[in-house]
N, CA, C and O atoms as a GROMACS GRO file, in nm:
protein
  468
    1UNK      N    1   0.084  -0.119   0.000
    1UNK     CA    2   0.000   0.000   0.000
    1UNK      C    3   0.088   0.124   0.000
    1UNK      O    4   0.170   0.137   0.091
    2UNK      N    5   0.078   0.207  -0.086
    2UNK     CA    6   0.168   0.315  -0.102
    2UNK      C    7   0.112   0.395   0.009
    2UNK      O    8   0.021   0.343   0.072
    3UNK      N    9   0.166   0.553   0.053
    3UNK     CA   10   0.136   0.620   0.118
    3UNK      C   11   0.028   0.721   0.069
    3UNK      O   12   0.026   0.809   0.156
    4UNK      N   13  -0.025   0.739   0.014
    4UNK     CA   14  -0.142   0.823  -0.032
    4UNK      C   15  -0.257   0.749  -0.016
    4UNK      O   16  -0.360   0.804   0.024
    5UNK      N   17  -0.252   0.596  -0.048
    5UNK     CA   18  -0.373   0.475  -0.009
    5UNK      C   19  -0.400   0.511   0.093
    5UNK      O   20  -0.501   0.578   0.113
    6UNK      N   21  -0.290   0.468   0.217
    6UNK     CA   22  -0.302   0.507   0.345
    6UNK      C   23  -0.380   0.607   0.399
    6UNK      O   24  -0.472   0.589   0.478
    7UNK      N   25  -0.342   0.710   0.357
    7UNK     CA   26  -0.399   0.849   0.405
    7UNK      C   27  -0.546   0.879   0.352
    7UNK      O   28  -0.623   0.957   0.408
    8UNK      N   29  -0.580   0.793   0.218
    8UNK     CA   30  -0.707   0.816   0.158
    8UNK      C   31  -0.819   0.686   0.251
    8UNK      O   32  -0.940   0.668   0.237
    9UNK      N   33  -0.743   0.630   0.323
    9UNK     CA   34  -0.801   0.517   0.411
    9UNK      C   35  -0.852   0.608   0.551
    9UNK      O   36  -0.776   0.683   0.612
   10UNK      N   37  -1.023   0.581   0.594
   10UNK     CA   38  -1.032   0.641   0.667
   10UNK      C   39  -1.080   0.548   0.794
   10UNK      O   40  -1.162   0.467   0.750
   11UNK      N   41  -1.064   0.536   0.896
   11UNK     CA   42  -1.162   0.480   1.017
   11UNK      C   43  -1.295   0.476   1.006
   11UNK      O   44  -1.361   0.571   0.964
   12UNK      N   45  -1.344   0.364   1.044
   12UNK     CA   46  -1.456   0.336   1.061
   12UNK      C   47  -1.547   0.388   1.202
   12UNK      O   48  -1.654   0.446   1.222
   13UNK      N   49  -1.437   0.329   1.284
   13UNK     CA   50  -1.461   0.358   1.462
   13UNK      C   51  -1.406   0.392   1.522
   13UNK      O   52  -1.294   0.367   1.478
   14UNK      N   53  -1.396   0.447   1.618
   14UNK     CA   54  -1.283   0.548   1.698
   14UNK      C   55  -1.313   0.503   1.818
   14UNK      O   56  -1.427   0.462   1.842
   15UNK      N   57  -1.205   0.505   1.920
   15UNK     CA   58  -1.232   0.495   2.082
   15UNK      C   59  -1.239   0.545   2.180
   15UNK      O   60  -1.125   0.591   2.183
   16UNK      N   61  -1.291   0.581   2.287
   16UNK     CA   62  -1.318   0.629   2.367
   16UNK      C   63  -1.210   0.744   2.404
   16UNK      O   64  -1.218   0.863   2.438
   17UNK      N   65  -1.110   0.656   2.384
   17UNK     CA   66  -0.971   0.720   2.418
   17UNK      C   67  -0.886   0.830   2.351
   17UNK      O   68  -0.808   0.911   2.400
   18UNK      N   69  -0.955   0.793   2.137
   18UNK     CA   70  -0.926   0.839   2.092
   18UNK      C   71  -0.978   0.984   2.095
   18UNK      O   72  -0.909   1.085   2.106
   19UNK      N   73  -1.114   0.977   2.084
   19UNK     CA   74  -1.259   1.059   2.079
   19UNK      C   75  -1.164   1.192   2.210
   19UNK      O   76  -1.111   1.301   2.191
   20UNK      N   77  -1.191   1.084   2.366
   20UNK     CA   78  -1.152   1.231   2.444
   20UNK      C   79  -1.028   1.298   2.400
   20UNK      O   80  -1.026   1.413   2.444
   21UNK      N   81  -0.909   1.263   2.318
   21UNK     CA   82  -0.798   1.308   2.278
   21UNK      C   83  -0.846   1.426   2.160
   21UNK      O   84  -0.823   1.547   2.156
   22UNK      N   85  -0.907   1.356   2.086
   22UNK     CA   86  -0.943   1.469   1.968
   22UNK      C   87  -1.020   1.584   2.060
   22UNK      O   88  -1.009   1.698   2.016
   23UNK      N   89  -1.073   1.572   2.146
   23UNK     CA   90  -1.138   1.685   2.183
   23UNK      C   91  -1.107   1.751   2.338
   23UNK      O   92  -1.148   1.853   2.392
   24UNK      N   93  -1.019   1.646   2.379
   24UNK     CA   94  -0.946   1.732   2.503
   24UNK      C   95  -1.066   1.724   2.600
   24UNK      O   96  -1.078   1.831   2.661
   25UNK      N   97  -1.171   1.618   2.637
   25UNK     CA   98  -1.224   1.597   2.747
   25UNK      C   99  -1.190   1.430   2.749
   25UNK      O  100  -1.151   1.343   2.671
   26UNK      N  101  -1.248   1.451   2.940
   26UNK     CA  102  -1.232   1.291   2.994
   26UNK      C  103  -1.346   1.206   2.903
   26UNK      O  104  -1.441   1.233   2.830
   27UNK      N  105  -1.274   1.083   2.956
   27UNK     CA  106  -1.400   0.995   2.901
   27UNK      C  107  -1.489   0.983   2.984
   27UNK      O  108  -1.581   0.924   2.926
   28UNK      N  109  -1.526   1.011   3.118
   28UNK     CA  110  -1.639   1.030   3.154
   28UNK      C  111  -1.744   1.117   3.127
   28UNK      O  112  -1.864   1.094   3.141
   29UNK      N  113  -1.675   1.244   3.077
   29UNK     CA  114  -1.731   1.324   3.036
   29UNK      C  115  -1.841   1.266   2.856
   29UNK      O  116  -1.945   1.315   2.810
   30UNK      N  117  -1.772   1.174   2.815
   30UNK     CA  118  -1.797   1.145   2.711
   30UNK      C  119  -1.917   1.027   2.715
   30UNK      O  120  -1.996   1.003   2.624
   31UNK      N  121  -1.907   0.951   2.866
   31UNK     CA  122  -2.047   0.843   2.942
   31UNK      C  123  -2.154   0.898   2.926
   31UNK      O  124  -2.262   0.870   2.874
   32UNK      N  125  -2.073   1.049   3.017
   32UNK     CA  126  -2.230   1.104   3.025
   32UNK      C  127  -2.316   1.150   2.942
   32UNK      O  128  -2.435   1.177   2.955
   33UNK      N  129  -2.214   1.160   2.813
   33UNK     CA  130  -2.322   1.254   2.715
   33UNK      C  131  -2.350   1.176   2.673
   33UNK      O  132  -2.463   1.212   2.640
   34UNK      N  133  -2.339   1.064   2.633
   34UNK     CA  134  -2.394   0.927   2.619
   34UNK      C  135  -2.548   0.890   2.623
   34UNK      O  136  -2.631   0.868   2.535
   35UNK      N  137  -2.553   0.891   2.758
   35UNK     CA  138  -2.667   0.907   2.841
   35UNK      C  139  -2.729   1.042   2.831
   35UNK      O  140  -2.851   1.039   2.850
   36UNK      N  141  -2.682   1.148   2.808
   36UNK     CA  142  -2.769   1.254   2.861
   36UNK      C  143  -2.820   1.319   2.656
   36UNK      O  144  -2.920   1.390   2.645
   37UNK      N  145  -2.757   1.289   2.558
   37UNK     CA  146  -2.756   1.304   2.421
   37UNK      C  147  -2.860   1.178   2.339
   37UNK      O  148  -2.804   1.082   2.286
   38UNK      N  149  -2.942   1.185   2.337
   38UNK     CA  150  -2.988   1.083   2.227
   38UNK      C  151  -2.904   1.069   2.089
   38UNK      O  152  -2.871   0.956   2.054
   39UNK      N  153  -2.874   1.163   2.024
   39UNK     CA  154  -2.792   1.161   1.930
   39UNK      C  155  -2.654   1.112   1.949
   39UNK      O  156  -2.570   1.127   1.860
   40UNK      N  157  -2.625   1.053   2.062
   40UNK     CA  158  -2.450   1.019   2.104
   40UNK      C  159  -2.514   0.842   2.100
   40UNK      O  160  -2.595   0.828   2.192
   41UNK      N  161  -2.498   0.731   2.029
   41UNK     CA  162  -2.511   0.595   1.960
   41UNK      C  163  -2.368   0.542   1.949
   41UNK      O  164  -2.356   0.459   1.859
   42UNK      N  165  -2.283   0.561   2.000
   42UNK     CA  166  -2.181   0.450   2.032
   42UNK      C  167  -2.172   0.330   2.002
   42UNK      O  168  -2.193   0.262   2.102
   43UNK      N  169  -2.150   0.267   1.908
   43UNK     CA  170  -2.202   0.107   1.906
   43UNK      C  171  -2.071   0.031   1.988
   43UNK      O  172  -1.952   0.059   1.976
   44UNK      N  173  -2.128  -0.066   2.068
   44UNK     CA  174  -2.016  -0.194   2.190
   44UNK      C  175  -1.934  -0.225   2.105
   44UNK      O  176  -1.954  -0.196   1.987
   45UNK      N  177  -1.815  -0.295   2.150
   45UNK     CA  178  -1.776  -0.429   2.035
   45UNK      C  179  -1.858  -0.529   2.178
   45UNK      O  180  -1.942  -0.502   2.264
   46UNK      N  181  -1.754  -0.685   2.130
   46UNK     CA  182  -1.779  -0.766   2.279
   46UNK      C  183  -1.713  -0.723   2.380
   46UNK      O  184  -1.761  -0.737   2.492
   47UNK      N  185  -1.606  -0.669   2.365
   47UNK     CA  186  -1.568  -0.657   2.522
   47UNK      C  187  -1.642  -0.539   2.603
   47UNK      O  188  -1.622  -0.522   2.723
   48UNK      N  189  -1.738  -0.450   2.520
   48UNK     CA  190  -1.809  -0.358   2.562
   48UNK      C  191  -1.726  -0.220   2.541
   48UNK      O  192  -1.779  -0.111   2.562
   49UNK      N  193  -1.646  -0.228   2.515
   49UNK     CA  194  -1.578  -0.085   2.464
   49UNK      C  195  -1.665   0.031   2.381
   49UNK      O  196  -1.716  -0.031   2.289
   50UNK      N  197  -1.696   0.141   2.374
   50UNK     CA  198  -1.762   0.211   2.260
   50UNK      C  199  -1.624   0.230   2.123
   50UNK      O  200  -1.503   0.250   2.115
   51UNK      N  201  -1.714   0.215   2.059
   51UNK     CA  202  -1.680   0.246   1.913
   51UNK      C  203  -1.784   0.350   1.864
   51UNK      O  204  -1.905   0.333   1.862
   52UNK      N  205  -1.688   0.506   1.811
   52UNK     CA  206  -1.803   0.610   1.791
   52UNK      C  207  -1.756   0.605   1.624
   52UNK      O  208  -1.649   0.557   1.586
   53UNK      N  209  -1.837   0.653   1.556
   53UNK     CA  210  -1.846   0.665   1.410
   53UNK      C  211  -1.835   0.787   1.393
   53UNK      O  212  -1.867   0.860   1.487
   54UNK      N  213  -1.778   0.852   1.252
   54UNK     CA  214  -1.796   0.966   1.181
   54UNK      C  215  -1.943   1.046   1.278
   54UNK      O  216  -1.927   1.125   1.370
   55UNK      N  217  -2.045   1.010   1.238
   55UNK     CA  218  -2.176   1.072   1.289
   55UNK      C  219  -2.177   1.115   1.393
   55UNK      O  220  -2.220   1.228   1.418
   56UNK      N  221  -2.116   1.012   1.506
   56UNK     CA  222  -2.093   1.066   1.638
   56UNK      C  223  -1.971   1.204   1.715
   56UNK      O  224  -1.967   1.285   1.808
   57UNK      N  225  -1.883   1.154   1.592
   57UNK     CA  226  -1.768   1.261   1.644
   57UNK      C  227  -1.817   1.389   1.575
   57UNK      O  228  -1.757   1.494   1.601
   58UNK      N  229  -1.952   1.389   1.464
   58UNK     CA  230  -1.960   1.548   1.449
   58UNK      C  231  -2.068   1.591   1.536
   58UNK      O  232  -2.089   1.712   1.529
   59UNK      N  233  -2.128   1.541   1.599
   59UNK     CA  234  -2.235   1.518   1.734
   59UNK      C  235  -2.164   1.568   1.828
   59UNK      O  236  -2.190   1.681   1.869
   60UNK      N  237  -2.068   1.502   1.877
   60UNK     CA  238  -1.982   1.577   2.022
   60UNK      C  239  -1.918   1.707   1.979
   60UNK      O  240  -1.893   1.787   2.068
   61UNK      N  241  -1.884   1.741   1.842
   61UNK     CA  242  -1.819   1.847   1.776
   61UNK      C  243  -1.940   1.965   1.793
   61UNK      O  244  -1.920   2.080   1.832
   62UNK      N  245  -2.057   1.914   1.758
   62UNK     CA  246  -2.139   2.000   1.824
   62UNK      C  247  -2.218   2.031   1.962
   62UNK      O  248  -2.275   2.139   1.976
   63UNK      N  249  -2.220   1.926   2.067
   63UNK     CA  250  -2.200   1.902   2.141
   63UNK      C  251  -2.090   2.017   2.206
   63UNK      O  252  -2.132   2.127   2.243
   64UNK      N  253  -1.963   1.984   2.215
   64UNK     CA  254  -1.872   2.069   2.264
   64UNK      C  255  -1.893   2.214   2.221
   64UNK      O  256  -1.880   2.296   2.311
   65UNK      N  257  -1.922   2.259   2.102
   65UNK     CA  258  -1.945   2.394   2.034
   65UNK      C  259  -2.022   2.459   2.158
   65UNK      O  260  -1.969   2.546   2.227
   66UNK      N  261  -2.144   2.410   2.181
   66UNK     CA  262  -2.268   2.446   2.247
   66UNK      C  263  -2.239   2.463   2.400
   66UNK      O  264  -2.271   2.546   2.486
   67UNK      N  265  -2.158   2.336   2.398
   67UNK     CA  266  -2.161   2.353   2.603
   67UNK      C  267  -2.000   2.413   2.647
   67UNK      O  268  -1.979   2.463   2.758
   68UNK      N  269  -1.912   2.400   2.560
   68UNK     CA  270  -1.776   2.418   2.598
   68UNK      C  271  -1.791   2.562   2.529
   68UNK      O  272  -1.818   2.641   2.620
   69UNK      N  273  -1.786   2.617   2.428
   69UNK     CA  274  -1.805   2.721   2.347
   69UNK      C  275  -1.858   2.889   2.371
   69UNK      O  276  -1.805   2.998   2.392
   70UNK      N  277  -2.021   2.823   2.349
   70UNK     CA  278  -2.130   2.888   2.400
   70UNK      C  279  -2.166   2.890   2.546
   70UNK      O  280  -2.246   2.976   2.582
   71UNK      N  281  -2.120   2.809   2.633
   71UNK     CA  282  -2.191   2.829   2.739
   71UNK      C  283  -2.294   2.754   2.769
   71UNK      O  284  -2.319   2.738   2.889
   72UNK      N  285  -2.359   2.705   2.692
   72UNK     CA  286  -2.508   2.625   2.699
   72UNK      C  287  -2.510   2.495   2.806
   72UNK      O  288  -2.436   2.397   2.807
   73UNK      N  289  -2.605   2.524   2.884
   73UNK     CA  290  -2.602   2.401   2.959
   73UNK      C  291  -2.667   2.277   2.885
   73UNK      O  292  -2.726   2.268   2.777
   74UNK      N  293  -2.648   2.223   2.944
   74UNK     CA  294  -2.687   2.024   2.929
   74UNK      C  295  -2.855   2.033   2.840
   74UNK      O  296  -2.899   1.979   2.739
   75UNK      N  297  -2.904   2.118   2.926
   75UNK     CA  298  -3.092   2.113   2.871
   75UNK      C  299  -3.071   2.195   2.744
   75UNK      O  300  -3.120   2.163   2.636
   76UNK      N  301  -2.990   2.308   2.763
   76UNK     CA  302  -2.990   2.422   2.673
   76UNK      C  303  -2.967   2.347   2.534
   76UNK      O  304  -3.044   2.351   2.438
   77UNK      N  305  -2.823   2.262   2.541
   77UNK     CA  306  -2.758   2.227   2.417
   77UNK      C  307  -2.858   2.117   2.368
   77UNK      O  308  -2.867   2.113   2.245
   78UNK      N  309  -2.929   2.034   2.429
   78UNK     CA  310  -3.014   1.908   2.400
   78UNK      C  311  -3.126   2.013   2.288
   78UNK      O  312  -3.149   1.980   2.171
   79UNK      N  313  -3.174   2.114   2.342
   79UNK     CA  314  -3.250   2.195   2.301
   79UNK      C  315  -3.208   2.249   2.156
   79UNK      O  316  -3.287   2.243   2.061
   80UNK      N  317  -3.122   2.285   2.148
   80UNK     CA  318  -3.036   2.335   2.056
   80UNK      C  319  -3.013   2.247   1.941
   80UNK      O  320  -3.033   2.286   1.826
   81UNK      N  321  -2.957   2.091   1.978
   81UNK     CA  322  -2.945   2.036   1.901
   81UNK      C  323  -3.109   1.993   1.844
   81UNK      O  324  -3.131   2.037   1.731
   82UNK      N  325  -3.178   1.945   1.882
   82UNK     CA  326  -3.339   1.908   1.873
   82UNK      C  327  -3.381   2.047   1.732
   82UNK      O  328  -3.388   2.033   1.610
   83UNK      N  329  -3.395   2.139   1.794
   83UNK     CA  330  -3.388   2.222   1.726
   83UNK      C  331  -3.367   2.238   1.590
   83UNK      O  332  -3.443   2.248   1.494
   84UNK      N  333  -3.227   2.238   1.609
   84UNK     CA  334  -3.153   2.237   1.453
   84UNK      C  335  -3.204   2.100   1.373
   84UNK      O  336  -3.253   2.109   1.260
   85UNK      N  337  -3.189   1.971   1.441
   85UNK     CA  338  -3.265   1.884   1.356
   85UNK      C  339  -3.421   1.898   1.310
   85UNK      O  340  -3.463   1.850   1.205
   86UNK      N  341  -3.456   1.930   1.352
   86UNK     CA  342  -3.612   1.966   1.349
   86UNK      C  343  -3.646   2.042   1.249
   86UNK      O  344  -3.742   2.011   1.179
   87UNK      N  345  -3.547   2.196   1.219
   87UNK     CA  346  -3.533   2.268   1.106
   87UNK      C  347  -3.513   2.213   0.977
   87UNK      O  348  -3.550   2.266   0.872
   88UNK      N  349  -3.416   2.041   0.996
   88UNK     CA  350  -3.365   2.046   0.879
   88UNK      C  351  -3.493   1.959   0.792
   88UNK      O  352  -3.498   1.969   0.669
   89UNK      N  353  -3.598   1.872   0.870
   89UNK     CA  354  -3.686   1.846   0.865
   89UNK      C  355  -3.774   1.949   0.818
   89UNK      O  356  -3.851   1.914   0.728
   90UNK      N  357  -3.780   2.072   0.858
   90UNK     CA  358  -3.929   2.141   0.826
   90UNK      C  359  -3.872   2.173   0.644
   90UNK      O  360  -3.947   2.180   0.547
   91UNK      N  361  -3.693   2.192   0.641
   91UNK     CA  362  -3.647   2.288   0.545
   91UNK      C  363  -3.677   2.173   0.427
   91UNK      O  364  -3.702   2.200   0.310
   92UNK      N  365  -3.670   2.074   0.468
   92UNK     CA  366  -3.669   1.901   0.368
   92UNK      C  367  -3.847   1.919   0.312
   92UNK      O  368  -3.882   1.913   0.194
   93UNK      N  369  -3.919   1.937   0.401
   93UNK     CA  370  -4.056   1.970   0.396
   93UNK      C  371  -4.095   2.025   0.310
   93UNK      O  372  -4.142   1.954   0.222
   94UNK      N  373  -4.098   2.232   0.279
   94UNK     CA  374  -4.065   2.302   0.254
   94UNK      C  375  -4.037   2.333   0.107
   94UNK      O  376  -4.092   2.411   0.028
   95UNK      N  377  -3.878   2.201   0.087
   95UNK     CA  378  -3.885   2.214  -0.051
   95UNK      C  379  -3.926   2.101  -0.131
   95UNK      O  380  -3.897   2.097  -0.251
   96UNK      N  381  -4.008   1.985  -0.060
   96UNK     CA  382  -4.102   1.882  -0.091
   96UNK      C  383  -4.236   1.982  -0.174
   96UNK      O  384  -4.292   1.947  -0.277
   97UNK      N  385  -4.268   2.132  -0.082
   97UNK     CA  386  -4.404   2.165  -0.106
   97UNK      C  387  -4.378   2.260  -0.251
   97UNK      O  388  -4.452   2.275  -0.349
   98UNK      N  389  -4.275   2.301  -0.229
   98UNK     CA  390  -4.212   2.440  -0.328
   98UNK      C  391  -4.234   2.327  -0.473
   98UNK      O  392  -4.312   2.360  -0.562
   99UNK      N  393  -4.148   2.178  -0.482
   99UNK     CA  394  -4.180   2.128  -0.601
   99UNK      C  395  -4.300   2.100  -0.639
   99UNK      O  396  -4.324   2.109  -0.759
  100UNK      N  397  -4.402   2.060  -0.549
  100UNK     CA  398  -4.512   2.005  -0.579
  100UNK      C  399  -4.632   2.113  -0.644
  100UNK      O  400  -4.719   2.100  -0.731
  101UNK      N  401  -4.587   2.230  -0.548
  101UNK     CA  402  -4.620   2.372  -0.632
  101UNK      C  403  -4.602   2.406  -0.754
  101UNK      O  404  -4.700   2.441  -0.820
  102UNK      N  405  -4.492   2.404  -0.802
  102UNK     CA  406  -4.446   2.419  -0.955
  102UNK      C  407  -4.505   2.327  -1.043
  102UNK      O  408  -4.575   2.370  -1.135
  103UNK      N  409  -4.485   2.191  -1.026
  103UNK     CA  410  -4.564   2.139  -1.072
  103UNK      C  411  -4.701   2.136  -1.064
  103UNK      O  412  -4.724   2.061  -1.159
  104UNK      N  413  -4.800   2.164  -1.022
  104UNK     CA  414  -4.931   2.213  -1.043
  104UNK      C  415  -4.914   2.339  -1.092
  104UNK      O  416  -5.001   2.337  -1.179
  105UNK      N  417  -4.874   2.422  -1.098
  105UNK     CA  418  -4.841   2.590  -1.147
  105UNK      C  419  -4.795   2.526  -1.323
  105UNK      O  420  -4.832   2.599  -1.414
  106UNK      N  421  -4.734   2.425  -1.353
  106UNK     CA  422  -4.680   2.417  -1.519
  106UNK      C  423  -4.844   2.320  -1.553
  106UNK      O  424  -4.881   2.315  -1.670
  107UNK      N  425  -4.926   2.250  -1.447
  107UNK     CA  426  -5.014   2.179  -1.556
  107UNK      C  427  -5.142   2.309  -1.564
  107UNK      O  428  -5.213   2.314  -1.665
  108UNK      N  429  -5.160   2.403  -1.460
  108UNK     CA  430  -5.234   2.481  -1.474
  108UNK      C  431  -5.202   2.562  -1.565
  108UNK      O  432  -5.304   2.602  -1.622
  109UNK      N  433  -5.062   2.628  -1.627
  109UNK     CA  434  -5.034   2.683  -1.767
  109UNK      C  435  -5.064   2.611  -1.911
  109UNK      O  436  -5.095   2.672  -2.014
  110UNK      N  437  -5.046   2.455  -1.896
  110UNK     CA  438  -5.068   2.370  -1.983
  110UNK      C  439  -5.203   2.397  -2.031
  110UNK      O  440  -5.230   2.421  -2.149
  111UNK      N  441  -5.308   2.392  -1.908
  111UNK     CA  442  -5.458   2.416  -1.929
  111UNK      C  443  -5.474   2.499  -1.999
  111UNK      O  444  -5.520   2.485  -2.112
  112UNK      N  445  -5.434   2.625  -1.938
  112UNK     CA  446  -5.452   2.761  -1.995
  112UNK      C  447  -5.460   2.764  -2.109
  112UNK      O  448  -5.568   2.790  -2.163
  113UNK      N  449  -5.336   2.737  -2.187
  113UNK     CA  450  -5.294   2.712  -2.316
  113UNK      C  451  -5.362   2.640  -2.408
  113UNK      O  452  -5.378   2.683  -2.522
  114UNK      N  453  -5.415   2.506  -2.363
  114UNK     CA  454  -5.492   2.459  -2.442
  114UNK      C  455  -5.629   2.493  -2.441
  114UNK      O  456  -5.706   2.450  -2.526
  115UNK      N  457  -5.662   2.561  -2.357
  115UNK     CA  458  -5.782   2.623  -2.357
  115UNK      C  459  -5.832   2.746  -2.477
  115UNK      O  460  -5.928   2.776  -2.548
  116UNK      N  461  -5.670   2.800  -2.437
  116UNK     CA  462  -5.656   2.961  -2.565
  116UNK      C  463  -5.684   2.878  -2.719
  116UNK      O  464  -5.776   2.917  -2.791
  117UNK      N  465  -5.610   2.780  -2.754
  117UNK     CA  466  -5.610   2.740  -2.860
  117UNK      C  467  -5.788   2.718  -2.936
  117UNK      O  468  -5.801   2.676  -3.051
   0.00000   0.00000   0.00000
């Protein structure tokens, strides 16, 4: 494997150990949000270790933003995050309705048109 393979090779799972290193907290700190984050999904191996994924480390990335950052407490940031997902839902919504609009707006011109004729 040359060295560019390497580097284009990314992790799957990261560890507990790794996780508090990238971000400069304990790993308890990292239990708790565990527990206190619905969005924090850790998957075990067998020996019970967490293994966090891509998804999770941009979760604590926001996570930390909010409570280390901002200030936001524990309820605040849960809030925060809820929030922002919730938006991305209404924004997914939104432009579900914007197409469905246009399309009735081009068969109602269609009408028109064949009506003029």
């Amino acid at each position: 494997m040359g060295v560019n393979e390497k580097e284009e090779t990314q992790k799957l799972y990261y560890s507990i150990s790794e996780v508090s290193e990238l971000f400069d907290l304990n790993a308890s700190t990292l239990r708790f949000w565990e527990k206190e984050f619905d969005v924090l999904k850790p998957t075990k191996n067998k020996k019970g270790n967490r293994l966090f994924t891509k998804k999770d480390i941009e979760h604590i990335s926001q996570i930390v933003d909010l409570v280390k950052q901002k200030g936001f407490t524990i309820q605040g940031a849960k809030e925060q995050l809820k929030n922002k997902n919730h938006n991305k839902s209404v924004g997914d919504i939104n432009s579900e309705v914007i197409q469905k609009l246009k399309s009735i707006r081009e068969k109602l011109i269609e009408l028109r048109d064949k009506e003029e004729d």
